[in-house]
Backbone as numpy.savetxt, mean C-alpha at the origin, in Angstrom:
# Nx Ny Nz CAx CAy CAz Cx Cy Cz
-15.12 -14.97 20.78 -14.62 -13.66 21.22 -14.57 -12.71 20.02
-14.97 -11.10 20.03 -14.62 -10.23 19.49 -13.58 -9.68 19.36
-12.79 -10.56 17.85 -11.59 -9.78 17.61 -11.06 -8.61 17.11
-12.38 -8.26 16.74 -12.19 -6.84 15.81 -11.99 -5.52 17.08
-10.85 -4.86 16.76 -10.87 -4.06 17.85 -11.91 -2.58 17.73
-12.15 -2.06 18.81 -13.38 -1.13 18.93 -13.15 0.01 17.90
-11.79 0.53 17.73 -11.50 1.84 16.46 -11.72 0.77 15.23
-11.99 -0.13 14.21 -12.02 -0.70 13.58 -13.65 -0.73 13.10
-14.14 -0.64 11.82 -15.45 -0.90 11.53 -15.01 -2.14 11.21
-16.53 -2.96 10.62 -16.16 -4.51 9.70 -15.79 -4.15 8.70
-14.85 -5.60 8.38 -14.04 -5.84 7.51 -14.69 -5.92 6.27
-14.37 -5.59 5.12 -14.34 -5.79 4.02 -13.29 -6.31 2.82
-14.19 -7.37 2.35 -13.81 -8.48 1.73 -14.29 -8.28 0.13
-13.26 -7.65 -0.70 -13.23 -7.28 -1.23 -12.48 -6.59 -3.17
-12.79 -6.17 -4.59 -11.27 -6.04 -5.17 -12.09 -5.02 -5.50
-11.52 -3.72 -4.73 -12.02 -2.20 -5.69 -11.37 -2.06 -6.75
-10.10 -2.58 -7.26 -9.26 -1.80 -8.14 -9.58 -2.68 -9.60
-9.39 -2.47 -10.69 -9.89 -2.53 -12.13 -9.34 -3.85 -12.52
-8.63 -4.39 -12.45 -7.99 -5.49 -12.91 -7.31 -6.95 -11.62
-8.67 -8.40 -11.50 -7.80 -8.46 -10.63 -6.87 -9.53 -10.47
-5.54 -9.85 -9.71 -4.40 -10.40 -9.79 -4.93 -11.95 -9.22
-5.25 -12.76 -9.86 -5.23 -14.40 -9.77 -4.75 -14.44 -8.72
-5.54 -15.14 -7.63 -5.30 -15.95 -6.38 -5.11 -14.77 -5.64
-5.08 -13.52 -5.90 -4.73 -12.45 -4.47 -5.93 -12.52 -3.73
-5.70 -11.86 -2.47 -7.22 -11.49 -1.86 -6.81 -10.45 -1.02
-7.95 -9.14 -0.89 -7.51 -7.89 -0.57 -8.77 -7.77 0.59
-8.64 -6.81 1.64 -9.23 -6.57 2.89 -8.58 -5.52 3.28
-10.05 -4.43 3.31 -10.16 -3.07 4.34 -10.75 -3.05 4.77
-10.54 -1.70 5.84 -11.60 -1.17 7.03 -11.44 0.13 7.02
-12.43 0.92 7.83 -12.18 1.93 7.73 -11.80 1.91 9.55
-11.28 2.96 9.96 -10.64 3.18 11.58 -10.69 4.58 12.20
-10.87 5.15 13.27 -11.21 5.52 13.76 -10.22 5.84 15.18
-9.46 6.59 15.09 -8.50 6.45 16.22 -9.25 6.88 17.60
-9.91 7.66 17.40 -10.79 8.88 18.81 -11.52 7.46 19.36
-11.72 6.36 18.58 -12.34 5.10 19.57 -11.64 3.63 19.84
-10.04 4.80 19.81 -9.09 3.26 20.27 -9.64 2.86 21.80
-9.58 1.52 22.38 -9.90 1.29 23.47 -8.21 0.66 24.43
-8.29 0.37 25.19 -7.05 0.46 26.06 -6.39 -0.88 25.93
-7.43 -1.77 25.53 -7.28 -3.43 25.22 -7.74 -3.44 24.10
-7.61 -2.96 23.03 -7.55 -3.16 21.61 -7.10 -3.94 20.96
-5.49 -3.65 21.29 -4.63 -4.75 21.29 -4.61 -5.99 21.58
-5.16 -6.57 22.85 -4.99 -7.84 23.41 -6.87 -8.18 23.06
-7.72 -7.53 23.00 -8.69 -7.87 22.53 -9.16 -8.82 20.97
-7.64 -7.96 19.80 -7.81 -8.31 18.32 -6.52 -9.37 18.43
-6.14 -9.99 19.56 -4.56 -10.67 19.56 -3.32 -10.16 19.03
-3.35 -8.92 18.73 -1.96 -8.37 18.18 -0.87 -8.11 18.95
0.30 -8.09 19.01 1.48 -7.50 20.08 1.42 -6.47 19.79
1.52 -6.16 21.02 1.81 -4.01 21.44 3.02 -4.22 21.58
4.33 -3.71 20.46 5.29 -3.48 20.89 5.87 -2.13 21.98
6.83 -2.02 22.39 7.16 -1.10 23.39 7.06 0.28 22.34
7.35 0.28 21.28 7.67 1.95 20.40 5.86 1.96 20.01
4.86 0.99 20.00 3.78 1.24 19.86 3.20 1.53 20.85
3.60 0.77 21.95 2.79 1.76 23.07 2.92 3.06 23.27
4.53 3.59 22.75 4.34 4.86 23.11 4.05 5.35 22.40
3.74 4.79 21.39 3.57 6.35 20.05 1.63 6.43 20.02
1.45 7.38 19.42 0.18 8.36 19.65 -0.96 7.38 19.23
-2.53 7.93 19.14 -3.37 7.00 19.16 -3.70 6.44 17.36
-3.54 7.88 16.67 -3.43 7.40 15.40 -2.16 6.53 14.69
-1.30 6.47 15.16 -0.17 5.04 14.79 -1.03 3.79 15.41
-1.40 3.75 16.58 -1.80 2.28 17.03 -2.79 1.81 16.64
-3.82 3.31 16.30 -5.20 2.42 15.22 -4.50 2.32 14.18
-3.55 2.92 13.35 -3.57 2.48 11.78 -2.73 1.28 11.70
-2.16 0.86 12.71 -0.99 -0.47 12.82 -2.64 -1.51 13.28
-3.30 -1.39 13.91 -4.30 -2.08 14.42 -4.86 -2.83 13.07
-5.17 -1.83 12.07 -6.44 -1.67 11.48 -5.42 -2.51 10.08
-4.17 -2.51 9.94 -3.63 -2.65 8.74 -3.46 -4.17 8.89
-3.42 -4.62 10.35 -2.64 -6.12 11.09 -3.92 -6.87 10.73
-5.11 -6.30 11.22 -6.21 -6.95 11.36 -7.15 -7.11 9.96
-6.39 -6.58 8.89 -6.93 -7.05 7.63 -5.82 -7.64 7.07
-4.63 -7.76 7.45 -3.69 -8.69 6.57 -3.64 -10.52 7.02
-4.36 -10.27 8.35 -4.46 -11.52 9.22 -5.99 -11.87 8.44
-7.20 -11.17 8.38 -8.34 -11.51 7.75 -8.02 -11.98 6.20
-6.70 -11.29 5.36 -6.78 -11.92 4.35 -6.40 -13.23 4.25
-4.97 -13.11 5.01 -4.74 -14.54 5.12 -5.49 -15.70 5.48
-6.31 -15.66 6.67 -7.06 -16.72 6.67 -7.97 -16.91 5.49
-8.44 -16.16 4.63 -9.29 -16.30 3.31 -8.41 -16.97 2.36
-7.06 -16.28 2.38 -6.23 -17.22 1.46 -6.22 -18.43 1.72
-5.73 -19.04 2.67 -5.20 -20.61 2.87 -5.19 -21.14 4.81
-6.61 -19.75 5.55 -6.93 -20.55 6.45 -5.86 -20.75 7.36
-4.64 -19.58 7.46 -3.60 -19.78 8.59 -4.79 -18.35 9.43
-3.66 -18.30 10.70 -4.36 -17.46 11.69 -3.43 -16.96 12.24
-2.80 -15.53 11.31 -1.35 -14.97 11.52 -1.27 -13.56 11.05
-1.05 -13.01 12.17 -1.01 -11.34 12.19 0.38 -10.80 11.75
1.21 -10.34 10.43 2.23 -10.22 10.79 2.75 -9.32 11.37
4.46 -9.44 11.81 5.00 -9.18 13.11 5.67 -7.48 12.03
6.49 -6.64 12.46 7.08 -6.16 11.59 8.95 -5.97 11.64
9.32 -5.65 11.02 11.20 -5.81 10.54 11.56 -4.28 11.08
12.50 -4.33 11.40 12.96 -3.04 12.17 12.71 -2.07 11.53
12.81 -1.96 9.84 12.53 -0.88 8.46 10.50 -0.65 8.53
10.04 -1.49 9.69 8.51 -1.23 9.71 7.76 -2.08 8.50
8.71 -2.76 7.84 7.95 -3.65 7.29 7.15 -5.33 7.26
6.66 -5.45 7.11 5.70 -6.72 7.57 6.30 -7.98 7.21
6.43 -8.35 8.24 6.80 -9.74 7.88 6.04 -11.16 7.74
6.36 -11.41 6.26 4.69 -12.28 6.01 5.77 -13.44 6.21
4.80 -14.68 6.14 4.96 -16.14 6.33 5.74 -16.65 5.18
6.80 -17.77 4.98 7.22 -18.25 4.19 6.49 -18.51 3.08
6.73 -18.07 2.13 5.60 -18.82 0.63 4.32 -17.87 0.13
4.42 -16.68 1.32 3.46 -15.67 1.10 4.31 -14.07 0.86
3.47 -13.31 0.04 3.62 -12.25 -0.33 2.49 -11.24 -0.58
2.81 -10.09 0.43 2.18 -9.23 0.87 2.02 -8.08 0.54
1.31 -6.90 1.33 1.64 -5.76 1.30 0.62 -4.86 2.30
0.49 -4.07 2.91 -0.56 -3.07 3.73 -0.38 -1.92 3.31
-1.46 -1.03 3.45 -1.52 -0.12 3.29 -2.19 0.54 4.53
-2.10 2.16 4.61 -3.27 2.93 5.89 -3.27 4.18 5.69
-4.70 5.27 5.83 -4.09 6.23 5.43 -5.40 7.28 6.74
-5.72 8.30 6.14 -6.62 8.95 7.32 -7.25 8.36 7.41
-8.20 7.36 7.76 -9.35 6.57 8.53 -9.67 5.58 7.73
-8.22 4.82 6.56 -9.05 3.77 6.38 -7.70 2.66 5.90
-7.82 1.56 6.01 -6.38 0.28 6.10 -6.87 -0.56 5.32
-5.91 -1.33 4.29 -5.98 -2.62 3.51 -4.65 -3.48 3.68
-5.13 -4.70 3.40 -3.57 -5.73 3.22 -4.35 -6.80 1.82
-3.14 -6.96 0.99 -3.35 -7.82 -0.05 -2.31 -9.12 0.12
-2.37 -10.09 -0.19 -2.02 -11.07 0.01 -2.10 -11.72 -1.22
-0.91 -13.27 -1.51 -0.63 -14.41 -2.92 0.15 -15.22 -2.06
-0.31 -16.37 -2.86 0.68 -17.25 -2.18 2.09 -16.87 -3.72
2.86 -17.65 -3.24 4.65 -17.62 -4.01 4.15 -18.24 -5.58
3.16 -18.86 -5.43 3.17 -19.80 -7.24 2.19 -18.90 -8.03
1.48 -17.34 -7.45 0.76 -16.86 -7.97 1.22 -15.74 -8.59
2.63 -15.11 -7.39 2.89 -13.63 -8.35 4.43 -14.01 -7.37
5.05 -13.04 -7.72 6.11 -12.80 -6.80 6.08 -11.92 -6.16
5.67 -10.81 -6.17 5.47 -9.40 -5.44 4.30 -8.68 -5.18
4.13 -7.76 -4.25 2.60 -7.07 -4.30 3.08 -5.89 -3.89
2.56 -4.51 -4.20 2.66 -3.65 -3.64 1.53 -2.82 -3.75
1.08 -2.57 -2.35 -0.05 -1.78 -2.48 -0.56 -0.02 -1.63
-0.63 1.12 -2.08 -0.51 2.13 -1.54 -1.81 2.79 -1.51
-2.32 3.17 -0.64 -3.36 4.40 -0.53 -2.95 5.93 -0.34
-3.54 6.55 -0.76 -2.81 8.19 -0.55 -4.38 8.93 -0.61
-4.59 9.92 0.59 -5.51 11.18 0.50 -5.43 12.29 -0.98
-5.99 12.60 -2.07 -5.87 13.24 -2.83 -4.98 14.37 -2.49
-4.53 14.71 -2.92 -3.96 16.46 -3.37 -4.49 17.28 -3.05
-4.85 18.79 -2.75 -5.07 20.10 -3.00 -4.24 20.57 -4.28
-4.87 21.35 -4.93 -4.21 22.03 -6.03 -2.55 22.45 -5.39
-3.21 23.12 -4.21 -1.94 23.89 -4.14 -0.93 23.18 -3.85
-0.96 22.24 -2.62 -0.30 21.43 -2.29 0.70 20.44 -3.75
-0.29 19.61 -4.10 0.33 19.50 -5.32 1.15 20.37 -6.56
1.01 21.37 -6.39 2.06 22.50 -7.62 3.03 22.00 -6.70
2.91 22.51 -5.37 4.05 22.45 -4.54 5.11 20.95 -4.30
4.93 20.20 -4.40 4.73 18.82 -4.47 5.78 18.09 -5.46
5.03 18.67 -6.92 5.46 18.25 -8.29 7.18 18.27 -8.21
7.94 18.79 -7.67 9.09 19.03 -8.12 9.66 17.98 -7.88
8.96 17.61 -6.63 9.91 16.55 -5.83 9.28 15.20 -5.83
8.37 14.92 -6.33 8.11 13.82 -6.75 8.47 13.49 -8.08
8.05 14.42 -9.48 8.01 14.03 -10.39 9.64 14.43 -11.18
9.93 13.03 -12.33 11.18 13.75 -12.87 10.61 14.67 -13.68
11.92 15.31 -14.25 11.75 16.49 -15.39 10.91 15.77 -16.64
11.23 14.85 -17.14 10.44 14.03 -18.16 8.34 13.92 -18.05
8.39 13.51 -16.32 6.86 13.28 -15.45 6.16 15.06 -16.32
7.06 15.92 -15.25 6.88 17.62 -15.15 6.37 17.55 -16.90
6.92 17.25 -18.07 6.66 18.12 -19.14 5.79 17.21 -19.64
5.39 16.29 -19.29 3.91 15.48 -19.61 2.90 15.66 -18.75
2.91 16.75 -17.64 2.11 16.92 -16.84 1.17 17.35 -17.29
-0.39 16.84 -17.15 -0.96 17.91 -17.32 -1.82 18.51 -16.57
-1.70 20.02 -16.50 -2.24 20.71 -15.51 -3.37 20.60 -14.82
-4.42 20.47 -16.15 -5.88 20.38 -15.67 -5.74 19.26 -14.68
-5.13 18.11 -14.59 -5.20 17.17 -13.67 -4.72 16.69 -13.10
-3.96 18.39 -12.63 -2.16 18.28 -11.60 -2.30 17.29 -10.53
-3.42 17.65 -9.49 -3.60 17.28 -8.29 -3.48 15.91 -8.15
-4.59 14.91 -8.92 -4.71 13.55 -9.57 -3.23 13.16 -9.95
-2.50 13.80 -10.65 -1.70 13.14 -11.44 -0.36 13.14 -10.30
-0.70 14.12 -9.62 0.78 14.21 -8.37 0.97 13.08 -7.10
-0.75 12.69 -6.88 -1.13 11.71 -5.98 -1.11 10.45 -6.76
-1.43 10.49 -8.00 -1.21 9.06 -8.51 0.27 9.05 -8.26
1.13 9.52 -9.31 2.81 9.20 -9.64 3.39 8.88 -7.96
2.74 9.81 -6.97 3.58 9.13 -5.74 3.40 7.93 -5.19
1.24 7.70 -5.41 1.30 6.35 -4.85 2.07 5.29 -5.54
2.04 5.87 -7.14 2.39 4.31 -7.80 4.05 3.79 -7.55
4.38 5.03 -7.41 6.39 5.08 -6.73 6.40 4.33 -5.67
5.45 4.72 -4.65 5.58 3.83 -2.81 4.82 2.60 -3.28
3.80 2.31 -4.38 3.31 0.40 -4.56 4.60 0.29 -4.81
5.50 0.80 -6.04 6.86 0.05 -6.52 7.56 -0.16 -5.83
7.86 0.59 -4.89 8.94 0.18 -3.77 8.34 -0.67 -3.35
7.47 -0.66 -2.50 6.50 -2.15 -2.08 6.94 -3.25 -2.57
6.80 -3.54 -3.95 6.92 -4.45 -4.47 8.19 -4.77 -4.79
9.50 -4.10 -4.77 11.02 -4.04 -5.70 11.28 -4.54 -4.56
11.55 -4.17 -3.05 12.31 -3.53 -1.93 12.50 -5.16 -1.58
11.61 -6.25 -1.85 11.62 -7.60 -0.80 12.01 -8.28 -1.67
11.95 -7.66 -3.29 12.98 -8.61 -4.04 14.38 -8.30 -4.16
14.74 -7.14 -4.23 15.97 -6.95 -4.35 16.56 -6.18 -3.25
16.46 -5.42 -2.05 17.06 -5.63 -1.43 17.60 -4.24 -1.06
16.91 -3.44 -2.24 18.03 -1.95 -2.55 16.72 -1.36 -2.47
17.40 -0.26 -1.99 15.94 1.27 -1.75 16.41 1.84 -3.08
15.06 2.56 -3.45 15.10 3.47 -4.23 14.38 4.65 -4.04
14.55 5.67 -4.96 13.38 7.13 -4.63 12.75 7.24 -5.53
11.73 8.74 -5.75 11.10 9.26 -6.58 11.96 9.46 -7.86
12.90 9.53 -8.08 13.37 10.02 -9.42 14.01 8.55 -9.82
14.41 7.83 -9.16 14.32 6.38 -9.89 12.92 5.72 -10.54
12.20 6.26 -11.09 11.19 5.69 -12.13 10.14 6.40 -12.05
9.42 6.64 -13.59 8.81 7.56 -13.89 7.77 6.65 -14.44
6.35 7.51 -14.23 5.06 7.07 -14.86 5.12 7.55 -16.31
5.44 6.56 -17.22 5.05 6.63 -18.30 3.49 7.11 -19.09
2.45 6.44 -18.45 1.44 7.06 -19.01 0.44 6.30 -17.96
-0.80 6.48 -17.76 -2.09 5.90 -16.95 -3.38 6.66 -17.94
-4.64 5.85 -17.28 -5.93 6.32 -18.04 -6.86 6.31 -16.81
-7.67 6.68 -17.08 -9.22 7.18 -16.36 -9.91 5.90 -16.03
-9.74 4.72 -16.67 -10.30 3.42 -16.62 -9.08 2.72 -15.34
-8.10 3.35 -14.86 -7.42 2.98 -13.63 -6.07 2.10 -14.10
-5.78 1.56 -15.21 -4.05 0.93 -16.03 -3.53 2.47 -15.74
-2.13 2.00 -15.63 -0.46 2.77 -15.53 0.58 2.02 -15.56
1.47 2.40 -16.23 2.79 1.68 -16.90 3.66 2.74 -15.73
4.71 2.21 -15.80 5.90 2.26 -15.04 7.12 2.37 -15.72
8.49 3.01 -15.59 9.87 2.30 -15.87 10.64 2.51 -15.18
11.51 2.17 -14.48 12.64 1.98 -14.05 13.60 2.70 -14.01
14.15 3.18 -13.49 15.62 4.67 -14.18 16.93 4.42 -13.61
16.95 3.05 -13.04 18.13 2.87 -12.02 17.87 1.42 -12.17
19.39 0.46 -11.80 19.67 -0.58 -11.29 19.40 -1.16 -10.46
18.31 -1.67 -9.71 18.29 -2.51 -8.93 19.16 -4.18 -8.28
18.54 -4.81 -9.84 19.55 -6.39 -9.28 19.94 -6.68 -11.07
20.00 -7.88 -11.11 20.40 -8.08 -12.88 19.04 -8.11 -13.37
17.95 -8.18 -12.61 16.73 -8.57 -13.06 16.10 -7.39 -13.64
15.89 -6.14 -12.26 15.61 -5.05 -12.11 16.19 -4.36 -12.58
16.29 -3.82 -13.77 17.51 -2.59 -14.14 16.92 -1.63 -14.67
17.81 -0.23 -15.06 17.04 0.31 -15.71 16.44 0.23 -17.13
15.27 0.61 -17.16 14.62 0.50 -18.41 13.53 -0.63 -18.50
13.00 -1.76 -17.17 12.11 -2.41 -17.04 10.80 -1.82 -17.17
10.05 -2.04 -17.70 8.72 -1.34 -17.65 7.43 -2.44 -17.03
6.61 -1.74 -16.00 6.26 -2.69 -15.32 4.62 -1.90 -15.53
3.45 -3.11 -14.99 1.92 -2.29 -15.31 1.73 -1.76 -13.96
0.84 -0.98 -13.42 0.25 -1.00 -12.47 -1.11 -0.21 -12.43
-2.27 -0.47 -11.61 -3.55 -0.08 -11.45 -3.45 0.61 -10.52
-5.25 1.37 -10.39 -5.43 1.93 -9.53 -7.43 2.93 -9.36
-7.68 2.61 -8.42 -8.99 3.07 -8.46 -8.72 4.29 -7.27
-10.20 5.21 -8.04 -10.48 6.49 -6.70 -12.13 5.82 -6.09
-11.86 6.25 -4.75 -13.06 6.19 -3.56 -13.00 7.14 -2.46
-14.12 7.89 -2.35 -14.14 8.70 -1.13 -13.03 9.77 -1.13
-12.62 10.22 -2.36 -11.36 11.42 -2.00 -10.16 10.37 -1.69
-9.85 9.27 -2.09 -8.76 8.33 -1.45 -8.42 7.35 -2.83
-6.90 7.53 -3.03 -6.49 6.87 -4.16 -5.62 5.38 -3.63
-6.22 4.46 -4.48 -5.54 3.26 -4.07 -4.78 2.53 -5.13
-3.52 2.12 -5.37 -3.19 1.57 -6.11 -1.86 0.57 -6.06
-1.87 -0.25 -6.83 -1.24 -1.52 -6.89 -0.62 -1.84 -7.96
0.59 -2.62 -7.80 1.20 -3.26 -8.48 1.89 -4.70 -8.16
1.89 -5.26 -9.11 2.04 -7.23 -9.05 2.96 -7.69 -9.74
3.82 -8.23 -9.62 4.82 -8.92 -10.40 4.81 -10.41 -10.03
């Protein structure tokens, strides 16, 4: 049977990003909501929850498209055959001993996957580039005052879409260890390069582990006008 549902191209099996994390394995697609079909759902085996049925066609392809590559990674990892379910906060709930993450953004979904003896955390974000303008507009509220006076202009747009994705990988990755939300002004991008490395730190307390002043790495590659990036602990 054809599990891939009809808004879904094939999967790709795959590591776009610059550096890669021992034992992970990463899977996208690109999606297509205008060719969700009515059995999509029961076609790719996923549950249609009741708030997914009702919500619009682009939530059910990008929940489609994010399920159906975190289930493709997993079976590449270690050969289970498991879509995860999600936690009332919308987050995914992976299998004991595994650690995850999805991403989805205008027409295209990834999930990365480790087993527990490889990393402890994953967090992984895609974001549509910036507009200039959008981004001036943007900067305040993403970046701290520290981000703002290292900004640099020529490469506002870039630099406004990086600092947010790399904030939503960190949460990704902090949120399933410790337990505590954080925002944009809890940790600032220290510095990144053109070759796709970025450092991280911390500006707040998390657990005894997590505190402020941890400095953590994270990557990140551009494709198609679409920034993707990750971080691993």
């Amino acid at each position: 049977m054809n599990r891939l549902p009809t808004c879904c191209a094939p999967l790709q099996h795959h590591w776009p990003l610059p550096r890669p994390v021992p034992g992970a394995v990463l899977v996208s697609c690109a999606f297509d909501p205008a060719n969700l079909a009515p059995d999509d759902f029961q076609r790719a085996g996923i549950e249609q929850t009741a708030s997914l049925q009702r919500s619009v066609a682009k939530r059910q392809a990008e929940y489609l498209a994010g399920r159906v590559c975190a289930r493709a990674a997993l079976q590449h990892l270690d050969g289970r055959d498991y879509a995860p379910a999600a936690h009332e906060d919308r987050s995914p709930i992976w299998p004991a001993g595994i650690h995850g993450s999805i991403t989805h953004g205008q027409g295209w979904a990834a999930a990365v996957v480790a087993a527990d003896g490889q990393c402890r955390g994953l967090g992984l974000d895609q974001e549509t580039l910036l507009g200039e303008d959008r981004a001036e507009r943007l900067a305040g509220e993403i970046l701290t005052p520290a981000e703002l006076e290292r900004l640099d202009r020529s490469q506002q747009a870039l630099a406004v879409t990086l600092t947010f994705s790399l904030k939503e990988s960190l949460f990704k990755t902090l949120y399933p260890l410790t337990k505590k939300r954080f925002y944009f002004e809890h940790a600032e991008l220290l510095e990144w390069s053109v070759e796709g490395h970025a450092r991280l730190r911390l500006l707040t307390d998390l657990s005894a582990e997590w505190r402020h002043g941890v400095e953590l790495d994270g990557q990140f590659c551009l494709q198609d006008g679409h920034l993707l990036s990750l971080i691993s602990v």
